[in-house]
C-alpha positions in Angstrom: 44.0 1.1 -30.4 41.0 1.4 -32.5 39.1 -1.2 -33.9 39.6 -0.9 -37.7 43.1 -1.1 -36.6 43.2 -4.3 -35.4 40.8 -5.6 -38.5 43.4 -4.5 -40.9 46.5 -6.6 -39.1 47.1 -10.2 -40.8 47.5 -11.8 -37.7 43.9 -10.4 -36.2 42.7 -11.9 -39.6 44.1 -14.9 -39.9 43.0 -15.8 -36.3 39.3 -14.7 -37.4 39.6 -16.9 -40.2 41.2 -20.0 -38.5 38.4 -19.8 -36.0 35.8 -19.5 -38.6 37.0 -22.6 -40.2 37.4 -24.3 -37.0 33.7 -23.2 -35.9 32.7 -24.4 -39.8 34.6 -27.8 -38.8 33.1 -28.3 -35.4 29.5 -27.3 -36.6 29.4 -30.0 -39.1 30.9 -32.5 -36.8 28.1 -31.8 -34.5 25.8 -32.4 -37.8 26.9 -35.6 -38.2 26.8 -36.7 -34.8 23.3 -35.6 -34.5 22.1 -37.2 -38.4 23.7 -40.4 -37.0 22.1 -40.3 -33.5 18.9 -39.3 -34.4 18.6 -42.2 -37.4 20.0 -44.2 -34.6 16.5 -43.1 -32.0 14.9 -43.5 -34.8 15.2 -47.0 -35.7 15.0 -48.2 -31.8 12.0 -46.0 -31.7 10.5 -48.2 -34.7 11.6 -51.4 -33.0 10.0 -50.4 -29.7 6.5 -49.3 -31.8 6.9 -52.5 -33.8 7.0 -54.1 -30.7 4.0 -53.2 -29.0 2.0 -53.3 -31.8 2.7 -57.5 -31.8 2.4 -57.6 -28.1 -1.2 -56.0 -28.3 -2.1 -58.5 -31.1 -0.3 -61.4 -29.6 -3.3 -62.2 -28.0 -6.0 -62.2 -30.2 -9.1 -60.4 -30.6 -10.6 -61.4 -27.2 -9.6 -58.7 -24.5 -7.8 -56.4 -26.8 -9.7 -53.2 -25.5 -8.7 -54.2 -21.9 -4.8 -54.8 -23.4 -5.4 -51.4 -24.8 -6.4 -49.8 -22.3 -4.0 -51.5 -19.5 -1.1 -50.4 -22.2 -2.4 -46.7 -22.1 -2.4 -46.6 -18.1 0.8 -48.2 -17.5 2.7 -45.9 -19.7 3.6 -43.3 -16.8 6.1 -41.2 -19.3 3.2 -40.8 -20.7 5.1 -40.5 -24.3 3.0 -43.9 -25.8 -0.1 -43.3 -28.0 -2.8 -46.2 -28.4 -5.9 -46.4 -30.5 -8.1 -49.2 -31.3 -10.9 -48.5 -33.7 -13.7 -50.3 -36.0 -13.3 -51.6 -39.6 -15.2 -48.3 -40.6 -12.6 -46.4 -38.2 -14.9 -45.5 -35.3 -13.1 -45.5 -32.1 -13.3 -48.4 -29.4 -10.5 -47.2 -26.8 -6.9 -46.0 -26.1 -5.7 -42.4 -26.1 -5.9 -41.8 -29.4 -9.7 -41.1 -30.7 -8.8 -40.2 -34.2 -6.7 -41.9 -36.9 -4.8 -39.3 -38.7 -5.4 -38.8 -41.9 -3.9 -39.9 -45.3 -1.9 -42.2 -43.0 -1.4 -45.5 -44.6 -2.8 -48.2 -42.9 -0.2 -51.2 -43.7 1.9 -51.5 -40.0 4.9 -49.5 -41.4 6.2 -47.0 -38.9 6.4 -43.7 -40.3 6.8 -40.0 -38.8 3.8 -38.4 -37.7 3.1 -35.1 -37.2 0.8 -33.5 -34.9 0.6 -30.4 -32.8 0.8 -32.7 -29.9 4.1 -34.7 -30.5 7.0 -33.8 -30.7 9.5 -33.7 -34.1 10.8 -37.0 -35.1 7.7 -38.9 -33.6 6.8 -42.1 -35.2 3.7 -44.4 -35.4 2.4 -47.4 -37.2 -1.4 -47.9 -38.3 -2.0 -51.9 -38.9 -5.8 -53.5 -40.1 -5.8 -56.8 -38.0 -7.1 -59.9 -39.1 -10.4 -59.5 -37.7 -11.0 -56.3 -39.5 -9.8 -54.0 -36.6 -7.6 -51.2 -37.0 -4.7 -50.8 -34.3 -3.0 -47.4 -33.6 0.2 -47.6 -31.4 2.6 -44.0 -31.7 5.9 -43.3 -29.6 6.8 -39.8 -28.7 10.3 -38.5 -29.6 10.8 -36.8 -26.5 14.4 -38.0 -26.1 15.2 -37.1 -30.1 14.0 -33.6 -28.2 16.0 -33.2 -25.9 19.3 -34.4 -28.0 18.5 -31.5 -30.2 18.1 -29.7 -27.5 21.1 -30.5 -25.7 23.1 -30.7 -29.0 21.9 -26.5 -29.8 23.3 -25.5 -26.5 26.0 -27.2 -26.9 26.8 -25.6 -29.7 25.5 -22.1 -29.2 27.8 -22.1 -25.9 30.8 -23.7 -27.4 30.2 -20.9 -30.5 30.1 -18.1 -28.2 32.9 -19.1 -26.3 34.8 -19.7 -28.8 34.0 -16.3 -30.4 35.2 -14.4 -27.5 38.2 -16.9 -26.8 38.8 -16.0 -31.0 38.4 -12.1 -31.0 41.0 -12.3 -27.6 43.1 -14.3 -29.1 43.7 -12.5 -32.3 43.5 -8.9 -30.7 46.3 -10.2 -28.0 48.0 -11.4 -31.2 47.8 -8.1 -33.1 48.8 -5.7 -30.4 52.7 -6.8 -31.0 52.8 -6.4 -34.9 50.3 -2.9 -34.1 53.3 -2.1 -32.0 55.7 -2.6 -34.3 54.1 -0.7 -36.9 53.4 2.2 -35.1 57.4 2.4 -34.7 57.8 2.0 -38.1 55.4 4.6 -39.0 57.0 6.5 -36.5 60.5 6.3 -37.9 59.1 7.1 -41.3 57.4 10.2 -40.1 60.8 11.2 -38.8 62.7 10.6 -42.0 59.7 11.9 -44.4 61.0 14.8 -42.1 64.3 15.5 -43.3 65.9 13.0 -40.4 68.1 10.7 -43.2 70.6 9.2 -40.5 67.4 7.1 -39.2 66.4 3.9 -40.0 63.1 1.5 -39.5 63.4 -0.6 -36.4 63.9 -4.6 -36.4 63.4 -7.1 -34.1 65.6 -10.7 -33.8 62.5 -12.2 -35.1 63.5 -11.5 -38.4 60.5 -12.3 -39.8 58.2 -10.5 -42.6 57.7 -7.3 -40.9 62.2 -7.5 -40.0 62.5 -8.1 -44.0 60.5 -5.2 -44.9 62.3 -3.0 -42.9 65.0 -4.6 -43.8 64.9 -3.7 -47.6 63.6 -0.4 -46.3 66.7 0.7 -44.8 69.0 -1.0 -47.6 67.1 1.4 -50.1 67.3 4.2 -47.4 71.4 3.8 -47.4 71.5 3.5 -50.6 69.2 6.7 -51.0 71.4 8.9 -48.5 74.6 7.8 -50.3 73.3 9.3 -54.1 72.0 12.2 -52.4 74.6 13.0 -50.5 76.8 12.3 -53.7 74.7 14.7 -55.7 74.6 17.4 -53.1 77.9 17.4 -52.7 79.0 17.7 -56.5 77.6 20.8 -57.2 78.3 22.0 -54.2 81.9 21.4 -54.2 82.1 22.6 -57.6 80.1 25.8 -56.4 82.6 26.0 -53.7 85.8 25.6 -56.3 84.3 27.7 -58.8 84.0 30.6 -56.4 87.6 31.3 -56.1 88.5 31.7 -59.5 85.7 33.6 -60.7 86.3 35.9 -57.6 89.9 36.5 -59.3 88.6 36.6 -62.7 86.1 39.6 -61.6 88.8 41.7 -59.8 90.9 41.1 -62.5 88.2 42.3 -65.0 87.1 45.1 -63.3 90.9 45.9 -62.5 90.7 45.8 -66.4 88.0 47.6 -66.4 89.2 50.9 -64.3 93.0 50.9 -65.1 92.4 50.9 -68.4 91.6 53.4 -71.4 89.2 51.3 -73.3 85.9 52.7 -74.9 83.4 52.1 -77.2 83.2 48.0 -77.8 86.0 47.2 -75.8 84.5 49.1 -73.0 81.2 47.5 -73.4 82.6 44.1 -73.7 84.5 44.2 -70.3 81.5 45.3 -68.6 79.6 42.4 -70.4 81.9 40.1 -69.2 81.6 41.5 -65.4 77.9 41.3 -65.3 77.9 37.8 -66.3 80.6 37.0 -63.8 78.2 38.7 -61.1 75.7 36.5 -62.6 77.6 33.3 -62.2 78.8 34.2 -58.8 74.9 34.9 -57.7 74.5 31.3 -59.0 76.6 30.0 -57.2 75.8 31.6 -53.6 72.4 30.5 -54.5 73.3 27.0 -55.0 75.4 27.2 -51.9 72.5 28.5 -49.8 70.1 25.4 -51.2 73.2 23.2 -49.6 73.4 24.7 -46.2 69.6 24.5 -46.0 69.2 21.5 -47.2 72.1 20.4 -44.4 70.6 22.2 -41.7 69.5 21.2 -38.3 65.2 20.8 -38.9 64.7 21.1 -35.6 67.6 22.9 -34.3 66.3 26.4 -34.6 62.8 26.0 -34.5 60.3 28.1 -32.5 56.9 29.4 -32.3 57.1 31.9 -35.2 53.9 34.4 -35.5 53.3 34.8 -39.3 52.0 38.1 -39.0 55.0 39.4 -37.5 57.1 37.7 -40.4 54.8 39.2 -43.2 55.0 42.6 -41.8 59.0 42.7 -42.1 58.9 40.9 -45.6 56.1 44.7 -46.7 58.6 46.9 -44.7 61.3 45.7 -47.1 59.9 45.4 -50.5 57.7 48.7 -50.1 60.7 51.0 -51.2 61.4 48.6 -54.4 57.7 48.4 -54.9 57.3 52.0 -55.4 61.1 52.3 -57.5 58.8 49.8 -59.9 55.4 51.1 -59.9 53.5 48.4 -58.2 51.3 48.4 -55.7 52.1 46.2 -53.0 48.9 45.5 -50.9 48.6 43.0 -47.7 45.3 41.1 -45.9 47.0 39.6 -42.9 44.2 37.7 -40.9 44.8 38.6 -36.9 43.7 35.2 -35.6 46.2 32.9 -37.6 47.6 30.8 -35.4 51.7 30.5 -34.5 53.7 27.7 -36.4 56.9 25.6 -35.4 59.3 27.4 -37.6 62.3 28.7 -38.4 61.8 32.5 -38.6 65.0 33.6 -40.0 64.2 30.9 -43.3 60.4 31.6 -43.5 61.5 35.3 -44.0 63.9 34.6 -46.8 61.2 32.1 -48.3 58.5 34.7 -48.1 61.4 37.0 -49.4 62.1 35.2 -52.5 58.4 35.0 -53.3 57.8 38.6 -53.2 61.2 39.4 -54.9 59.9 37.1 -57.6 56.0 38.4 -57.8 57.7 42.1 -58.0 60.2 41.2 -60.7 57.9 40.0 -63.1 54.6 42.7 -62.7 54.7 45.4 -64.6 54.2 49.0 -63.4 50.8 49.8 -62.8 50.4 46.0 -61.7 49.6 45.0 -57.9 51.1 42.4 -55.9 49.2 41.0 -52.9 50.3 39.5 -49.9 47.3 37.6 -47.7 47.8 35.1 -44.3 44.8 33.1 -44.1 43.5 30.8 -42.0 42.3 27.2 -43.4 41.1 24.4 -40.7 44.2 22.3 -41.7 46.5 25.5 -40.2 47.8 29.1 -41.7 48.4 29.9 -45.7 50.3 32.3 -46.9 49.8 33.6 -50.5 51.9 36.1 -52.6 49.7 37.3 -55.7 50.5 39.3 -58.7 49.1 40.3 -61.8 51.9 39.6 -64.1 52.7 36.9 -67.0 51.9 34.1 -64.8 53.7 30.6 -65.1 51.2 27.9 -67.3 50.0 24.8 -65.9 52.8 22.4 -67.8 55.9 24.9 -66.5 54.3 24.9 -62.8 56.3 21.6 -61.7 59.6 22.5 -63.4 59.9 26.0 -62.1 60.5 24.6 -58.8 63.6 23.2 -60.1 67.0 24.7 -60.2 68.2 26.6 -63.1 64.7 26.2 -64.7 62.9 29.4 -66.3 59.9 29.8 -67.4 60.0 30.7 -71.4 57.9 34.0 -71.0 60.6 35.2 -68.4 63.7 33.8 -69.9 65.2 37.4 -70.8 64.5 38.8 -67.4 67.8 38.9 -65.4 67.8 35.8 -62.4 69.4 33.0 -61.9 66.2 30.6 -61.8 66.9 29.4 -58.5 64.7 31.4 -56.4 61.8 29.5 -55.6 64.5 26.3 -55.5 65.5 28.0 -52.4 62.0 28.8 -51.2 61.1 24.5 -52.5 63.9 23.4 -49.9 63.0 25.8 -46.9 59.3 24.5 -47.3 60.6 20.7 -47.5 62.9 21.5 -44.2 59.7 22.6 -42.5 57.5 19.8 -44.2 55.4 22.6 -45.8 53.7 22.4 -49.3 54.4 25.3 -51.8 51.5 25.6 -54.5 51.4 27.0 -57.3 47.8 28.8 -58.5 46.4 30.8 -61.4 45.3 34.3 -59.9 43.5 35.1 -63.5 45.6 36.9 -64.2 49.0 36.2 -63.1 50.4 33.6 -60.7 49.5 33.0 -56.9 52.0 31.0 -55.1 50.8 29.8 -51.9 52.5 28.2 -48.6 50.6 25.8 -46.4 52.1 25.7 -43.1 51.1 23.1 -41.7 53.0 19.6 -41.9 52.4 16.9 -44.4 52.5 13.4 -42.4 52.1 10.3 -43.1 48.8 8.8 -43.8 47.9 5.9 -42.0 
C-alpha cells in the first residue's frame, strides 16, 4: 500500500483533518490556560513586590541599608532584586547597582527586561519621602517554568497525537483500500469482456455499497441492450441465410437451365453476385457474433507474432503478385510473445492485409512490420493507396461503413469490424495512421487496463 494511496482515501482524510482541528482546539485551550495563569503570576508577583517595597519603608529612613541588605541575604531562591540609591541615583546597597533606564520612578510595578531575568519579570522603582530612591524586582522564574512545562506538554501531547492520528486513519483506510482494489479488480475483469460480473458489496451498505450498487444496476441494464442488439442482427443474419441460400440455387438453377442471353443473361448474373454479396454480409456479421460471444480466455496461449506474421506473407504473396504489389515485411526477432488467441490474431492480421492489398494499386507496395515499443509488440500493415482521412478514421471501424473514396470497390464494409472486435476480445488497441501516402493501421498488443 503506498502512500499516496492512502492520502487519496476520505476516511485517511477526514481523520487528518479531525485531528487537525482537535490539535487547533487543544492548542488554543492550552493558550488560554497559559494567558489566564500567567496574568494570574503576574498579579501575585506585583502583590508580593508591592509588598516588600512597604515592608522596606515601613521603617523609616534609619537602618534602611541594613533592611536592604538583610532582605538581599535572606532571599535564598535568590529570585529577589534590591537596590537603594541617592536622590542623584548613586548606589547605597542591595543587589542591584544600577537603576535601569527610562524606568519610571513612581512605585508602579512594571515588566522589566534584562539579560539577567527571566520573561515576565516585574519591578517597581519608588522615590521615598526623604529623597531616596528604592528598587525591589521579583524574578519570574515560576512564569518560566509554566511555559516551560506548558511547551512540553504540548509538543508531547502534539506528537503523540500525530502518530496516534496517522495510525488511526491509515488503520481506517486499509478496509475501504481493500474494497476498492476489488472493485477495481472486478472492473478490470469486465473492461475485459467478462459481462456476467459484477462489483462486490458488503452488508454495510454504505456509500462505497451504493456506488457499486448503481454500478451493477447500469451493468444489467447494459448486458440486457447489448445482448438485445447482438442478437437482432444476428438472428436475422441467421434467418436471412436460409432463404437467400434458396434464392441463389434457384437463380443460378435459372441461370444454367436456361436459354437466356444478352440482358436477361446479364441480369441473372447481376442478381447472383449481389446474392453472394449479401450472403458474405451475412457470414460476416455472424462471425462478429461468435467472436464477440467467445470464451476471452478460453483459448488463449503464448502466441509468437513472428510466427503469426510469417503465415499471414505466405498467404497473401500469391494474391500480391496476381495484383502487382509488392508485399514487403520488417519483423523484429526480439518481440516478445503475447497472451493470445492465434487462430483470431491470424484472421485479424488477415483482414488487414486483405484490406491494404484491395485498395493499392499495382505498382503500389504494402508493408508488413512487428515492432517492439516499451509498452509491448505493434504490429503495422502499411500501404500506399487512397488512404482513409482523419474524419472517416472512427467510422470505418463500424459495420457496413465505407469510406467514400472506396465505395465502388467490391466488400462488404465489415472487415476491420471483425478485426475492431478480435482486438476488443484481446483488450488490444487498433489505430489508425497516415503513412503519407496511404493508410497505416497499427495493432498494439499489449492490454489496456484500468488506470488507477
Amino acid at each position: 500500500m503506498r502512500p499516496s494511496e492512502l492520502w487519496r482515501t476520505t476516511p485517511f482524510r477526514l481523520t487528518l483533518m479531525n485531528g487537525a482541528v482537535f490539535g487547533l482546539a487543544v492548542l488554543a485551550l492550552m493558550g488560554v490556560i497559559y494567558q489566564q495563569t500567567a496574568g494570574y503570576l503576574t498579579r501575585q508577583i506585583d502583590g508580593i513586590v508591592v509588598s516588600e517595597a512597604r515592608n522596606l519603608v515601613s521603617g523609616g529612613s534609619e537602618h534602611l541599608p541594613e533592611r536592604v541588605t538583610q532582605a538581599v541575604a535572606t532571599d535564598a531562591r535568590h529570585i529577589g532584586y534590591y537596590g537603594l540609591f541617592s536622590a542623584e541615583g548613586i548606589w547605597i546597597c542591595g543587589n542591584v547597582r544600577m537603576l535601569p533606564p527610562r524606568f519610571p520612578i513612581d512605585g508602579v510595578p512594571r515588566e522589566i527586561h534584562s539579560p539577567n531575568l527571566q520573561p515576565g519579570s516585574r519591578a517597581l522603582v519608588e522615590r521615598l519621602p526623604w529623597g531616596e530612591i528604592l528598587y525591589v524586582g521579583h524574578d519570574a522564574l515560576v512564569l518560566t517554568g509554566l511555559r516551560s512545562i506548558e511547551v512540553n506538554a504540548l509538543l508531547f501531547s502534539g506528537g503523540l497525537a500525530l502518530v496516534l492520528g496517522l495510525a488511526a486513519a491509515a488503520l481506517l483506510s486499509v478496509r475501504p483500500l481493500q474494497r476498492i482494489d476489488n472493485l477495481r479488480e472486478a472492473s478490470r475483469a469486465a473492461l475485459k469482456g467478462e459481462l456476467g460480473l459484477r462489483l462486490p458489496v458488503s452488508r454495510r451498505r454504505d456509500e462505497i455499497d451504493m456506488l457499486a450498487g448503481v454500478a451493477n444496476a447500469m451493468m444489467d441494464e447494459a448486458e440486457r441492450l447489448l445482448w438485445e442488439v447482438k442478437s437482432v442482427g444476428e438472428n436475422v443474419a441467421h434467418d436471412l441465410r436460409t432463404p437467400l441460400n434458396r434464392l441463389r440455387a434457384l437463380l443460378y438453377r435459372v441461370s444454367q437451365e436456361t436459354r437466356l442471353e444478352g440482358p436477361e443473361r446479364q441480369m441473372i448474373d447481376q442478381a447472383l453476385a449481389e446474392t453472394d454479396e449479401l450472403l458474405t454480409r451475412f457470414r460476416a456479421l455472424q462471425r462478429i457474433g461468435e467472436i464477440e460471444r467467445r470464451d476471452r480466455q478460453a483459448f488463449f496461449e503464448p502466441v509468437r507474432l513472428q510466427s503469426v506474421l510469417e503465415h499471414v506473407i505466405e498467404l497473401h504473396e500469391p494474391l500480391a503478385e496476381d495484383r502487382g504489389v509488392e508485399l514487403a515485411a520488417d519483423i523484429a526477432a526480439d518481440a516478445p510473445q503475447v497472451q493470445a488467441d492465434p487462430t483470431l490474431l491470424f484472421e485479424a492480421v488477415s483482414n488487414v492485409v486483405d484490406n491494404a492489398l484491395k485498395f493499392t494499386p499495382s505498382g503500389g507496395k504494402v508493408c508488413i512490420r512487428l515492432v517492439t515499443r516499451p509498452e509491448g509488440p505493434r504490429i503495422e500493415v502499411s500501404d500506399n493507396g487512397p488512404g482513409v482521412p482523419q474524419a472517416e478514421r472512427e467510422a470505418v471501424l463500424q459495420r457496413f461503413y465505407r469510406a467514400a473514396r472506396t465505395r465502388n470497390e467490391p466488400g462488404s464494409g465489415l472487415g476491420l469490424s471483425i478485426v475492431t472486435a478480435i482486438a476488443r476480445m484481446h483488450h488490444f488497441t487498433l489505430v489508425l495512421e497516415d503513412a503519407r501516402p496511404g493508410l497505416r493501421v497499427a495493432l498494439n498488443c499489449w492490454p489496456r487496463g484500468l488506470e488507477a
